[in-house]
Every structure is written in structure tokens, then in C-alpha cells.
RORODREN-476176 format. One record per residue (C-alpha): residue in one letter; x, y, z. Coordinates in steps of 0.2 Angstrom, whole numbers. Each point is the difference from the previous one (the first is absolute). Layout:
<rs>
- A;X;Y;Z
...
</rs>
This chain:
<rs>
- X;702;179;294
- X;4;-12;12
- X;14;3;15
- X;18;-7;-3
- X;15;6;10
- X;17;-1;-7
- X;7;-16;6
- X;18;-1;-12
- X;14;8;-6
- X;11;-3;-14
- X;16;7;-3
- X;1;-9;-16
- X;17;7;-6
- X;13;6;10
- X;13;3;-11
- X;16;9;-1
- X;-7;13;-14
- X;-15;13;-2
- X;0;-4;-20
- X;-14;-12;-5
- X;7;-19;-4
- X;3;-2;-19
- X;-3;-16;-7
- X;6;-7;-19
- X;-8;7;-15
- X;-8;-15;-8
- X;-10;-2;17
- X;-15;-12;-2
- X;-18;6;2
- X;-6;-1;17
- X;-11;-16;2
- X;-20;-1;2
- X;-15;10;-8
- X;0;18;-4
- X;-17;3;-3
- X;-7;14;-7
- X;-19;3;6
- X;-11;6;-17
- X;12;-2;-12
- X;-3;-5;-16
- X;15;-7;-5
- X;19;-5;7
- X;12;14;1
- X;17;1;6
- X;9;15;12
- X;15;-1;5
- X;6;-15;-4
- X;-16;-10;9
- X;-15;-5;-11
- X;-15;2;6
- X;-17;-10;-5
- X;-18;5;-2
- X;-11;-7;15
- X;-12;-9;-9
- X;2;-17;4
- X;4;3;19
- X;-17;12;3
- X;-15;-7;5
- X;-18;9;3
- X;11;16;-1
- X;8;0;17
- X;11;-19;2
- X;14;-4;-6
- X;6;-18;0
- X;18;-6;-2
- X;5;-17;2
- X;17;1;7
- X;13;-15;8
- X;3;-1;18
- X;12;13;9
- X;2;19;6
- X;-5;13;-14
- X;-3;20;0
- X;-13;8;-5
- X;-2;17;-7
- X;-16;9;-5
- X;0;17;-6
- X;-14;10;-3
- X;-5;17;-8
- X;-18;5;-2
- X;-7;5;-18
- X;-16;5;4
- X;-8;-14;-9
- X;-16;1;12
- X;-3;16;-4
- X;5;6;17
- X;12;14;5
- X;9;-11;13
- X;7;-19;4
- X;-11;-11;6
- X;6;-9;16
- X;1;-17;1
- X;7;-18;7
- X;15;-10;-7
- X;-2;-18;4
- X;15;-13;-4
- X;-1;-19;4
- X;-16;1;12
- X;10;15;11
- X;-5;18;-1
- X;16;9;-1
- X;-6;18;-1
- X;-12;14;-3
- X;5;9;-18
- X;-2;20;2
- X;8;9;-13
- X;-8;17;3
- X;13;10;7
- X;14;-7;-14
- X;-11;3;-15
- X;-4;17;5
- X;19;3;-3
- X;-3;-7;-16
- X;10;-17;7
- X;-3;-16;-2
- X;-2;-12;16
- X;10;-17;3
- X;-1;-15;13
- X;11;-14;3
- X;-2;-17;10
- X;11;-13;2
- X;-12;-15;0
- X;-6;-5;13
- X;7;10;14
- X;9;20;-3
- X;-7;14;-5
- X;13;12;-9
- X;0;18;11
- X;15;9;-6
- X;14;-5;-12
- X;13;12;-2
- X;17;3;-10
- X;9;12;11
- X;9;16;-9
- X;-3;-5;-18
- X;-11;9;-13
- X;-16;9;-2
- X;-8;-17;-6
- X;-7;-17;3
- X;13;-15;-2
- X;-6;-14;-6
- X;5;-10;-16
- X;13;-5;-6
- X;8;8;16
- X;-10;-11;12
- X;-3;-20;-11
- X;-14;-1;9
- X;-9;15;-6
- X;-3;6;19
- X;-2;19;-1
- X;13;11;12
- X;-5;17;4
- X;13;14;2
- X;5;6;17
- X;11;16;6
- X;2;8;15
- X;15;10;7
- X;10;-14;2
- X;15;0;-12
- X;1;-12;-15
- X;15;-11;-3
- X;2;-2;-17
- X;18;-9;1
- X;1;-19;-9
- X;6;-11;13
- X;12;-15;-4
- X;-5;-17;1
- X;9;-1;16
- X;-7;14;11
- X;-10;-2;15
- X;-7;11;15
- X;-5;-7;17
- X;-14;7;9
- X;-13;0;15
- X;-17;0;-7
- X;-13;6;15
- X;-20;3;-3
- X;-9;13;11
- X;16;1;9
- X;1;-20;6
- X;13;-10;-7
- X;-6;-10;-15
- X;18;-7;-6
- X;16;4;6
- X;16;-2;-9
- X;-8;-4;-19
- X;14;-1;-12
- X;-7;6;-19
- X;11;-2;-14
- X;-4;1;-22
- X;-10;-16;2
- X;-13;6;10
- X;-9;-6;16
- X;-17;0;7
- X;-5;-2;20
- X;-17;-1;5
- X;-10;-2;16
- X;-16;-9;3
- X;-4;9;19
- X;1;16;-4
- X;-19;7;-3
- X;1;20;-3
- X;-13;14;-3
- X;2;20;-2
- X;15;5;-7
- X;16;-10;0
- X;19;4;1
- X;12;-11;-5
- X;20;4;7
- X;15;-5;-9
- X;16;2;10
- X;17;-4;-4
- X;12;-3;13
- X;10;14;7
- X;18;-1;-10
- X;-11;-3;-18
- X;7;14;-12
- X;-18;-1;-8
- X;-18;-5;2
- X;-11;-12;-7
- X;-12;5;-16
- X;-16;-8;-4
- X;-4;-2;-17
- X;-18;-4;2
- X;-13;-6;12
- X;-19;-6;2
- X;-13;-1;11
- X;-12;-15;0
- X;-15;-2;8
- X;-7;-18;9
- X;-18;-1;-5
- X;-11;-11;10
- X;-5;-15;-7
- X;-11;-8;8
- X;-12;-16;-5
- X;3;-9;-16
- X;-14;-10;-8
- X;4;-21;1
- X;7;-1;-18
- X;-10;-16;-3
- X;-14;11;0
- X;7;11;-12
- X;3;-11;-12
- X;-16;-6;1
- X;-9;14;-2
- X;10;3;-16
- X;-4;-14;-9
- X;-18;2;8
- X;0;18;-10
- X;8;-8;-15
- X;-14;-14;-1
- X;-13;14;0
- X;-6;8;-17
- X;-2;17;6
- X;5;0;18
- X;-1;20;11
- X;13;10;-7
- X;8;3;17
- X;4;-18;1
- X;18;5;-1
- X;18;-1;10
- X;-5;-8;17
- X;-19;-3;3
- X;2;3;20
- X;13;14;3
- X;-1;14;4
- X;-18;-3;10
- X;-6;15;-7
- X;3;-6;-19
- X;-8;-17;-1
- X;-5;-8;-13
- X;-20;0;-4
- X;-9;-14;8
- X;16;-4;7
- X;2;0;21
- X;14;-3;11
- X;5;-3;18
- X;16;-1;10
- X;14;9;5
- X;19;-6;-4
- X;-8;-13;-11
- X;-15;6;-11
- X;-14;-13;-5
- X;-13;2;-14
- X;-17;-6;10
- X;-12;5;-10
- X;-5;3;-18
- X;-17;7;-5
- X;-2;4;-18
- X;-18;-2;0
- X;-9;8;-16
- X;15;7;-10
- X;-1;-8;-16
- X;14;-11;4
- X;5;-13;-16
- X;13;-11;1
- X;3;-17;9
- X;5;-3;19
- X;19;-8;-2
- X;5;-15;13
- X;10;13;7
- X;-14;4;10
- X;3;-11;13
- X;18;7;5
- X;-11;13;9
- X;-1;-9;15
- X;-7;12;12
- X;-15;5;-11
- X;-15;1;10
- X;-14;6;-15
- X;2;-2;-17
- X;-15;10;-7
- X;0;1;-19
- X;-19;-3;-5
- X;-7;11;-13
- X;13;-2;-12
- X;7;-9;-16
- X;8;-11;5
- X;5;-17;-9
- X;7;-17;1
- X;0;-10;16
- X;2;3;18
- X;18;-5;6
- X;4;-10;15
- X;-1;9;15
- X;6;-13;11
- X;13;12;9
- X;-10;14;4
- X;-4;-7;17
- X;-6;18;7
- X;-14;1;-14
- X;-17;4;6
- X;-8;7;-16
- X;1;-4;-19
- X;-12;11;-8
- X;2;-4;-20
- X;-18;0;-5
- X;-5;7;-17
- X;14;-5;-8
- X;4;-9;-15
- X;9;-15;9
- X;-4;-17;-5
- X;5;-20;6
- X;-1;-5;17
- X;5;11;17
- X;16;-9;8
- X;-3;-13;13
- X;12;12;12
- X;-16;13;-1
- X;-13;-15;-1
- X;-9;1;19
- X;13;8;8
- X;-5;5;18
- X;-5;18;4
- X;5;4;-20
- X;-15;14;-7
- X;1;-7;-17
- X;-9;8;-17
- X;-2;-4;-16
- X;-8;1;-16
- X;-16;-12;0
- X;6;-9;-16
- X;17;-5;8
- X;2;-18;5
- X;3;-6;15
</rs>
């Protein structure tokens, strides 16, 4: 699992009231999927209807939802059935968008007999801890929360304040982490307020000091809280390149099954026959698909990989004509013999200095 220190914290609602916020009866579902993994048919509890995950899954493990641009969370929950036979989880990876977010091990839950559960906002924090102080023995969530985000109870000897405030009330406070000063003077009425800082990196355990000032007949109460967690994220793969990989596995009849989600990130999940360099910026350099039964036809798109260095796709299928390749200036090898290409190779390729190109015999020049 790899290393994160805790980098953020929330106080999400500060409010005047330990009892959970209500919201109107005829609440809306909360927006997105809710997908059910293995299910063979829609069903809905507690109000949100969840669908089987058959036209999201892919070679068993990928799941691909097209969604619009903007922040979204995402929740996975697992619980292990034994359908490997085995007598405990496996251990595995969870991969969103090119970026490893985190090593799923549910062992030590489902040995309680619970289930396991991981949150992300995309693309940047990891959920830690999200807490409802002094409320029940279970989980908030829906219709409680309209975003569905799960609350976990919290008690410890401090006292619950279980009065309803009026509209109008307000308590001021000094909010200090770790014993340095964080906020001074923050004035939190019914309408709720969030601070946050972006300097303030913490590791180990956290406290978090609310005082009010000296002739305050009462305290501050804090209805809930979370912790969020900054996950790295490192390169990203030029989305030019993306795309045209996409429509590259589109075009093909049957291309590998792992061709899937981003062919370049994380570096230890390429795609097949795919490889990468750089570091902020990943490039696609290199495709080698030599003898895999490929069928399909190469798309123009092709040539939007501009930093290929080898396309080497001989053995195969393959049909149609070779596109241009004017833009791939880096190209140094075209390997596409015994193939089923036909017409004339592109002038672009035709005597091109220092190019190692191979074709079928029967192709025309």
C-alpha cells in the first residue's frame, strides 16, 4: 500500500446541534450509479435503485462509466463470498482514471463478518474518517445525508446537546490544531460554515480545540466531521493519446482484454503491447503487437500519436490500408508485414530516411 500522510481537515458542519440535519420528506434520489456488482437484476433499498453491473464490467475486473466533466465521489464496498473457493479476500488494486488510489484489504473487517467500504473524491482526497458526533448506534446516510455519503457514530465522554436551536442563534469560537492557532474568532450560526487550510500537512494523531471566549455561557457543539486524505497524483497520460488508443481498440476486432481505462497509468498496469515514457506528461512510444491475432483495421487516428517511435504489428489480420503517418516524425520502425493490407503505402512512409519499413511482399508500393 503505498505511503500517504494525512494532508486535510474538514470540519464540514459546525453547527449549533448534535442532532443530524433533516431534510424534506419527498427528497430526491441522490444523483449518479449505484451499481450492484453480480446482480442479476435492478433492485431498490432505501429509497435508491440500484442496477446489475453488466453493461459497466469488462473482462471481469473494469468498469467504464462515461460521465460529464466536474468533482464526483466515489464509493466502493466490498464483502467477500468465497466465490474462489478460498477462505479469505483476495488483496488487490483499485484504479480510477489512470491513478492508483489504494490497496483493497478487507481481511481484518470480514473476519468480523463486516463488510469493507472506500471513498474518493475524484481526482484528489481519500475519505479517512467521517463521523456524526453523539448520534446513534448506525450509519447515517440516506435520506439523512442527499448525497448518500455514509456517517459513522461517534461517542466519547463528552456530553450531547440535544437542545433545537433558533434560527437566530450563534456561538463564537477560537479553533486551534495541535495547539497553534488555526482561526480565531469564527462566528457559526444555523446556516452553517466551513474554514479550511491548504498549509497545514499533519501525521499521528490530531487534536482539534474549540474555545469560546471567556464570558460565553455555553460552548460550541460539532455535529459532524471528516477527515480526507490528499492522494498523490502524479503523471497523467497526454489525453490526445488516450483517445487515440481508444478508437485504436475500437477499430480492432478482438483487441487484449486489458485494453481498458488508461493504456499508460499506473506504469505497472500497461496495456499489452503498449509502452510509455515521461513523467508529468506520459507519452505512448511504443506499440508492439507482434503475432496476437489482431483483426481489425488501423484508424487515421494513428497519427495523433506523435511520439511513436515503433509501430510493430506484423503477424496479424489486419485489413484495409495503411493511413497516413505524415505526423509521426519520431517513427523509426513500421513493422506490418503478414497482414492483410492492401493499396499503396502513403507517400509520408515512401523512402523516408532512417525509417525500417516492413511489409507483406504483395503490397504496392
Amino acid at each position: 500500500m503505498m505511503p500517504l500522510s494525512i494532508l486535510l481537515v474538514l470540519l464540514l458542519l459546525c453547527l449549533l446541534t448534535s442532532i443530524p440535519p433533516s431534510f424534506p420528506d419527498a427528497i430526491s434520489p441522490p444523483r449518479g450509479y449505484f451499481i450492484n456488482c453480480g446482480a442479476s437484476k435492478e433492485e431498490t433499498l432505501s429509497g435508491i435503485r440500484w442496477t446489475s453491473d453488466g453493461e459497466f464490467i469488462s473482462v471481469g475486473n473494469v468498469s467504464e462509466i462515461k460521465v460529464t466533466e466536474g468533482k464526483y465521489l466515489v464509493r466502493t464496498t466490498y464483502y467477500y463470498g468465497g466465490f474462489d473457493g478460498g477462505s479469505e479476500p483476495p488483496v488487490f488494486d483499485q484504479i480510477i482514471g489512470g491513478m492508483r488510489w489504494s490497496t483493497v484489504n478487507t481481511s481484518a473487517n470480514y473476519a468480523n463478518g463486516l463488510t469493507s467500504y472506500y471513498e474518493i473524491i475524484v481526482y484528489a482526497l481519500s475519505t479517512i474518517a467521517r463521523h456524526c458526533f453523539g448520534s446513534s448506534d448506525q450509519i447515517m446516510s440516506y435520506p439523512d445525508d442527499p448525497f448518500n455519503r455514509y456517517w459513522e457514530p461517534f461517542k466519547d465522554e463528552n456530553p450531547v446537546d440535544n437542545r433545537s436551536p433558533s434560527p437566530f442563534s450563534w456561538r463564537m469560537f477560537d479553533v486551534s490544531v495541535n495547539g497553534k492557532a488555526f482561526y480565531k474568532g469564527l462566528n457559526v450560526s444555523t446556516a452553517g460554515v466551513m474554514v479550511f487550510g491548504t498549509q497545514w500537512p499533519l501525521s499521528g494523531q490530531t487534536q482539534i480545540t474549540l474555545t469560546p471566549p471567556g464570558n460565553s455561557p455555553v460552548g460550541p457543539v460539532i455535529n459532524a466531521g471528516e477527515i480526507l486524505q490528499a492522494v498523490p497524483l502524479g503523471g497523467r497520460t497526454l489525453p490526445r493519446d488516450v483517445i487515440a488508443m481508444e478508437e485504436l481498440a475500437r477499430r480492432f476486432d478482438n483487441p487484449p482484454p486489458d485494453w481498458r481505462g488508461d493504456p499508460c497509468l499506473p506504469s505497472s498496469y500497461l496495456w499489452t503491447g503498449v509502452y510509455c515514457m515521461g513523467s508529468d506528461i506520459v507519452r505512448v512510444v511504443k506499440l508492439d503487437l507482434t503475432d496476437h491475432g489482431i483483426s481489425g483495421t488501423l484508424p487515421d487516428i494513428i497519427a495523433n500519436l506523435t511520439a511513436l517511435t515503433h509501430i510493430w504489428l506484423g503477424g496479424n489480420k489486419l485489413s484495409g490500408s495503411i493511413p497516413d503517418m505524415t505526423n509521426l516524425n519520431n517513427l523509426v520502425s513500421l513493422l506490418l508485414q503478414e497482414n492483410k493490407l492492401t493499396g499503396k503505402a502513403p507517400e509520408s512512409l515512401r523512402g523516408r530516411s532512417g525509417l525500417d519499413l516492413q511489409l507483406s511482399p504483395v503490397f504496392n508500393f
